[in-house]
C-alpha positions as CSV (number, residue, x, y, z in Angstrom):
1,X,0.0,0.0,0.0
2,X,1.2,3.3,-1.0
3,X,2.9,4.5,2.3
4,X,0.7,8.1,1.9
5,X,-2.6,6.6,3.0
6,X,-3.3,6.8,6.4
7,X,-6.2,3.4,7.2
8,X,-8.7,4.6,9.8
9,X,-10.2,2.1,11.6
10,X,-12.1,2.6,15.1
11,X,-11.0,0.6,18.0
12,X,-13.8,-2.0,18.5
13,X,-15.4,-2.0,15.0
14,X,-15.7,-5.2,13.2
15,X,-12.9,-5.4,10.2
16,X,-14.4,-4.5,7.0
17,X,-14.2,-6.8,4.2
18,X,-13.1,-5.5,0.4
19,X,-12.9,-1.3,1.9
20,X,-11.9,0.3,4.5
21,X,-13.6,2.8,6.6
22,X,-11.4,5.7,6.4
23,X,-8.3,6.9,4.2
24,X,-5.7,9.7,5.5
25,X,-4.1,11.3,2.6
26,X,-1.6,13.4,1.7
27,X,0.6,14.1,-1.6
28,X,-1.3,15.5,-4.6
29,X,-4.5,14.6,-5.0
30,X,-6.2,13.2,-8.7
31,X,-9.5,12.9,-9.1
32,X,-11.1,10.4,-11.4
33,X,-14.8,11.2,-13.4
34,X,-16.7,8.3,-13.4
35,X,-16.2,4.8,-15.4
36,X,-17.8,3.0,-17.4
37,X,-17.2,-0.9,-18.8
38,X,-16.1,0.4,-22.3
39,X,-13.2,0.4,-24.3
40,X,-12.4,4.0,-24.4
41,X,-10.5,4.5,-27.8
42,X,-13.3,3.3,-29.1
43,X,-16.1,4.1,-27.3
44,X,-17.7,1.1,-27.7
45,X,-18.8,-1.7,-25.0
46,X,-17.1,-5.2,-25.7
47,X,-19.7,-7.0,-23.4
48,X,-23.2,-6.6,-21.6
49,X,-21.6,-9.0,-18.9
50,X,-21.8,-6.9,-15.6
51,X,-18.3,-8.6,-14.2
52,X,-17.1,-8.0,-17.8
53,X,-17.8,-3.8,-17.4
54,X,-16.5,-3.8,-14.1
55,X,-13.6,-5.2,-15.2
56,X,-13.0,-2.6,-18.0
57,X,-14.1,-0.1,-15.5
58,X,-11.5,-0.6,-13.3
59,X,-8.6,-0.7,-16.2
60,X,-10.2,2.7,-17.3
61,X,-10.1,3.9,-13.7
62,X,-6.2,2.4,-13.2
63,X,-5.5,4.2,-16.5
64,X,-5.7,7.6,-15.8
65,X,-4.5,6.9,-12.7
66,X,-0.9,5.9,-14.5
67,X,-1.6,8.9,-16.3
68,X,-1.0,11.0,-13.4
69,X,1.9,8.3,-12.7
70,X,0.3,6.8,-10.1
71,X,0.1,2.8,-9.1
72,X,-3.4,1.1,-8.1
73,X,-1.9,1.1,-4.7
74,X,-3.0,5.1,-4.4
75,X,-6.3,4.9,-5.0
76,X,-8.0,6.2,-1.7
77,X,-11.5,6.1,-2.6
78,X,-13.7,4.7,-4.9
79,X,-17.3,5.0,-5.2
80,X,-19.4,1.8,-7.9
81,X,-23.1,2.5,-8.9
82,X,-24.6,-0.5,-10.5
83,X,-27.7,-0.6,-12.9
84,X,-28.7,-4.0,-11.2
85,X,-27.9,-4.9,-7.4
86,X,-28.8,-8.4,-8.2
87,X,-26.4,-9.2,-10.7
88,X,-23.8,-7.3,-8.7
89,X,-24.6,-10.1,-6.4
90,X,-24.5,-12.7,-8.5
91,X,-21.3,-11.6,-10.0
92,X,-19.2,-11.5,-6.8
93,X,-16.6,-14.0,-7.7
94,X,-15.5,-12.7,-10.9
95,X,-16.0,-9.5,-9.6
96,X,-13.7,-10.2,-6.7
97,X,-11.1,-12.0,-9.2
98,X,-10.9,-8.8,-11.6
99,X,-10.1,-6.7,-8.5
100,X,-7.6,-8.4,-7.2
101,X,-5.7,-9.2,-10.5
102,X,-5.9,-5.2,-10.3
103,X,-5.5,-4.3,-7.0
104,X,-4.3,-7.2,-5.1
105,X,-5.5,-7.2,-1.2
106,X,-5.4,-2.9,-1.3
107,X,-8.9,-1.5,-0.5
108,X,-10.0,2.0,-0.7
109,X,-12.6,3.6,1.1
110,X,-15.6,2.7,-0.5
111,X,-18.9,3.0,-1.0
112,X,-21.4,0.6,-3.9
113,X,-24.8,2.3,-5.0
114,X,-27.8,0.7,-6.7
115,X,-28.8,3.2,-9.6
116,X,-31.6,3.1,-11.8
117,X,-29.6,3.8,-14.9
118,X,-26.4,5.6,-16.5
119,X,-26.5,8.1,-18.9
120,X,-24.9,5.4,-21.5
121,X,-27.5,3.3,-21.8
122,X,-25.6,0.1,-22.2
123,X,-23.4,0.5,-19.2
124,X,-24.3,-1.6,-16.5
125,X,-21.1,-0.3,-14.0
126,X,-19.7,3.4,-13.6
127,X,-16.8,3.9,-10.8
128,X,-15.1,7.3,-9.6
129,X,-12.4,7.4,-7.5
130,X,-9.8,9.7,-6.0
131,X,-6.2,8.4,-5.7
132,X,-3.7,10.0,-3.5
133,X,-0.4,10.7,-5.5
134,X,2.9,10.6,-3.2
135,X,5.5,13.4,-3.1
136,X,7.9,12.1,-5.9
137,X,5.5,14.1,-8.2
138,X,5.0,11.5,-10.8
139,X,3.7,12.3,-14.5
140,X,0.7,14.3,-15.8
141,X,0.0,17.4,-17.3
């Protein structure tokens, strides 16, 4: 973990599982619009698989991350709004798979939200985040 986040954790609370409760930061801060499961050269989305988008989501989100010349490890927060709760459910497996092959055991502060819809009509994930970019300054504009 990127040694710039602070974990917060209450004496006494239960451990979370796949978050944390609280992140201190420091360092320059990026933050990232929301996500969605498409390929973004093209614009276009390469399945209607919900695991599948969050996948792509999360290599969209790691992206312009490197960008800013950071690692997956910075990411502090991350907020997920799904179009359908139950086949965020159903999908927990690959789900969990795709963010470790990403992210390994590292866990932002995190928050999932059931939506009614996004304005692309085929996505069924979108995922913002805010990473917290250590002192060596790394690349970007």
């Amino acid at each position: 973990m990127n040694g710039d986040l602070e974990i917060v954790q209450p004496a006494g609370w239960p451990a979370p599982r796949g978050y944390v409760n609280g992140v201190v930061t420091s360092g320059r801060t990026l933050h990232i619009a929301g996500q969605i499961g498409w390929d973004p050269a093209s614009g276009r989305f390469r399945s209607d698989d919900l695991a599948e988008q969050f996948a792509q989501a999360l290599d969209n989100v790691l992206a312009i991350v490197a960008a800013a010349g950071g690692e997956p490890g910075d990411v502090a927060r991350m907020t997920v709004y799904v179009t359908d709760l139950e086949a965020y459910r159903g999908s927990l497996r690959a789900i969990g798979a795709a963010w470790r092959a990403r992210f390994g055991k590292h866990f932002p502060a995190m928050a999932l939200l059931g939506v009614a819809g996004l304005v692309e009509r085929r996505a069924l994930v979108e995922i913002e985040a805010v990473a917290a970019l250590d002192a060596r300054g790394g690349g970007g504009p």
